[in-house]
C-alpha positions, 0 to 999 in steps of 0.5 A: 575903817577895817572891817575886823575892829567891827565887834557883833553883837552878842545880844542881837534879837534877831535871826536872820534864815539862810535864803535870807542872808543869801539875798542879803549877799547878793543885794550888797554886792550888786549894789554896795552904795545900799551901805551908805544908805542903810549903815552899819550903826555902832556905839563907842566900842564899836559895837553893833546896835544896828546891822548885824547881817550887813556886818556878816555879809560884808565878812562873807564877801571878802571886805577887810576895809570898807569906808568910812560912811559904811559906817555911823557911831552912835555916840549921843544915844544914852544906854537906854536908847540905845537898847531901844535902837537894836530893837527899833532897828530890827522891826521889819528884819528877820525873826526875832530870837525869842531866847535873847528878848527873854532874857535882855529885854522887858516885856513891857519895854518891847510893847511900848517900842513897837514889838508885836506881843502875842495875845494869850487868849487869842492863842491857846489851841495854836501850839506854835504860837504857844512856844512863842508865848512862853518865852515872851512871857518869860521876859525878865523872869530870872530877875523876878524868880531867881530862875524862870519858873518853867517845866525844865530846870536846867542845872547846867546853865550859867546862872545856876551855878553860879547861884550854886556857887554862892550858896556853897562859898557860905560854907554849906558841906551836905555831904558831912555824916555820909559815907562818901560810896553811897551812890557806887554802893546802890549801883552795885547792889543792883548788879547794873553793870556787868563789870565794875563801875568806877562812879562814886560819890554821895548824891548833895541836894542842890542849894538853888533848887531849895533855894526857888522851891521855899520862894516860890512855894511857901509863906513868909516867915513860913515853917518847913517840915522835911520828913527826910532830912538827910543833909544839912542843905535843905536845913541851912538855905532855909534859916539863912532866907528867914523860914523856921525849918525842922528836919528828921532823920534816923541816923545820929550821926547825920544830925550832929554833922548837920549842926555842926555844919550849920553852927559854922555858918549860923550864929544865932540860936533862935535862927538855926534849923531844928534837926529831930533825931527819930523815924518820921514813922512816929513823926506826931510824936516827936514834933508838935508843929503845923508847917507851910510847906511839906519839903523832902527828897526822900530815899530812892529805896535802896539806890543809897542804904544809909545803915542797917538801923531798924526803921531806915527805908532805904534797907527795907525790901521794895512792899516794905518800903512803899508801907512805911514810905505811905505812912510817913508821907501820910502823917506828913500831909496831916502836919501840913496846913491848909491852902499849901503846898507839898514838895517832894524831889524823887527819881525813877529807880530800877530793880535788880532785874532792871526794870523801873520800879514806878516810884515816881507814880508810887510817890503821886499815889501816896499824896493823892491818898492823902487828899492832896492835888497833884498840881506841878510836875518839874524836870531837873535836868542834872549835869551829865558828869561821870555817867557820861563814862558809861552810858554808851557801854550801859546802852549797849549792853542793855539798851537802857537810857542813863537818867540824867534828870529827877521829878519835882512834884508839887502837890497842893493841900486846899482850894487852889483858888485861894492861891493868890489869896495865900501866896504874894507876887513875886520879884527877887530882881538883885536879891542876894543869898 
């Protein structure tokens, strides 16, 4: 048969280092019957499940037909054996590629079938076995968590944006009751570039990270306090997956757009978001609830000014704004109930003489004040997008790293053994929005 109607197979397991392959050559072409005894095995596409290497060597050394018993289908084999044949297969071959088992393969499936699981407990001073054991353990992790819950969330993987997707083809619009130069307005009030920038835009809170940060770190039927509103997103993600959400923001305008957004998507009134129109300043004032999870992104100072209303943090001078930014915070943690958890989604930003300001400390400070444990740190990692328009010229000319990611801080209110008293083991596997 020709050798071209032989597909690989994308989810093949196993690597295979260069020497390897190049034994692996030299083996085949001194002694090429070794391919009838140890074939090429494919499924009724023509798919490899077993031989993959012998394949690229094969193309490697110039074959374009090769005979018939080079190579065996599969053909009786049921879906399920032959996923177990790829793995059986490649037992005594190569390294495993641990990327492909995580998100192909079951754990317990791989166990039962012969693959060697590190042990966690055997392993915990090894940090080469380390990295091996975090991605075993995250076999299947996206079915159970949505995302693998992992120090780094990469926003710019596949399964992300098309979470994204969904949550945006509802009908979510965040940016509405925003002017839409807030991000070139705080670029340019802090003079960051020597000529003028062409970014823009108005920064939108993602809908999947709200999305993993409700499921992963709030009670059923829970009660969300967001202290910083801003858009509509936290507000409808959270009525739509069933918590009761109440959200402040100081500006009217961004209130009526987040209602009016929120009434496009959702049509009973018990189930919309409760939106406040106030200073989170005076918060026991204008809400009379305890919540299950405090949940905000709050102004990065002045990187977006929102207005010029008294009151509105992001255009107060920095000592200012770090006073009521600890009020407000402070005040939020009194709200929270005990044994929950705290989220808040900020950034490091840079004064005018281009020095980072330590906000994200400030932020840690301010809730450890409060009594609260710092318990998580995650790293979003954002699409590049725009800035990669200029950060070869703003590194240049300043040698300064342009920020491509925002810290999700997790603090916990309580005793962090109830943990698993309070929070359910999760399993989203085929969950829709």
């Amino acid at each position: 048969m020709k050798l071209s109607e032989i597909k690989p197979n994308p989810n093949n397991p196993r690597v295979i280092k260069d020497y390897q392959f190049e034994k692996l050559c030299k083996s085949i072409q001194e002694f090429p019957k070794m391919m009838e005894l140890r074939p090429i095995i494919v499924d009724d596409n023509n798919t490899v499940l077993g031989g993959n290497m012998r394949l690229r060597a094969l193309q490697k050394l110039g074959y374009k037909d090769i005979p018939d018993t080079w190579v065996k289908k599969a053909s009786e084999l049921t879906e399920e054996e032959k996923r177990r044949f790829v793995i059986a297969d490649n037992v005594n071959a190569g390294e495993w590629d641990w990327d492909t088992l995580a998100n192909e393969w079951d754990a317990n499936e791989l166990e039962d079938w012969g693959i060697d699981i590190p042990n966690w407990d055997a392993v915990t001073k090894d940090y080469n076995n380390l990295q091996i054991i975090d991605k075993v353990k995250s076999i299947k992790l996206s079915e159970r968590f949505i995302i693998p819950p992992m120090s780094i969330l990469d926003t710019k993987q596949g399964v992300w944006e098309n979470r994204k997707k969904m949550w945006l083809d509802i009908g979510i619009k965040s940016e509405e009751g925003r002017r839409d130069d807030l991000v070139r307005s705080g670029l340019s009030k802090l003079k960051r570039y020597n000529e003028k920038t062409e970014i823009k835009g108005t920064s939108i809170f993602d809908p999947v990270l709200c999305e993993i940060i409700y499921r992963w770190f709030c009670v059923d039927d829970g009660i969300i306090l967001d202290p910083f509103a801003g858009g509509s997103v936290r507000g409808i993600v959270a009525s739509v997956l069933g918590y009761k959400y109440y959200g402040i923001d100081i500006r009217k305008e961004q209130i009526d757009a987040n209602i009016n957004n929120a009434k496009q998507i959702i049509n009973e009134e018990l189930k919309m978001p409760n939106w406040i129109l106030g200073n989170s300043k005076y918060l026991d004032s204008l809400i009379d609830i305890n919540c299950d999870l405090l949940f905000s992104c709050p102004p990065y100072h002045d990187l977006e000014v929102y207005s010029d209303i008294d009151g509105d943090i992001s255009n107060m001078d920095y000592d200012k704004f770090l006073e009521d930014y600890n009020d407000i915070i402070n005040k939020s943690c009194h709200k929270l109930k005990e044994n929950r958890f705290a989220v808040f989604v900020v950034g490091e930003i840079r004064n005018n003489k281009g020095n980072y300001k330590n906000f994200v400390s400030h932020t840690i400070d301010s809730f450890l004040s409060c009594g609260l444990s710092y318990y998580n740190e995650i790293i979003l990692a954002n699409k590049i997008g725009a800035m990669a328009l200029v950060a070869g010229k703003y590194f240049n000319s300043s040698r300064k790293i342009t920020k491509v990611h925002q810290n999700v801080l997790v603090f916990y209110k309580g005793d962090v053994k109830k943990i698993k008293d309070n929070f359910k083991e999760l399993n989203f596997a085929d969950k829709e929005i």
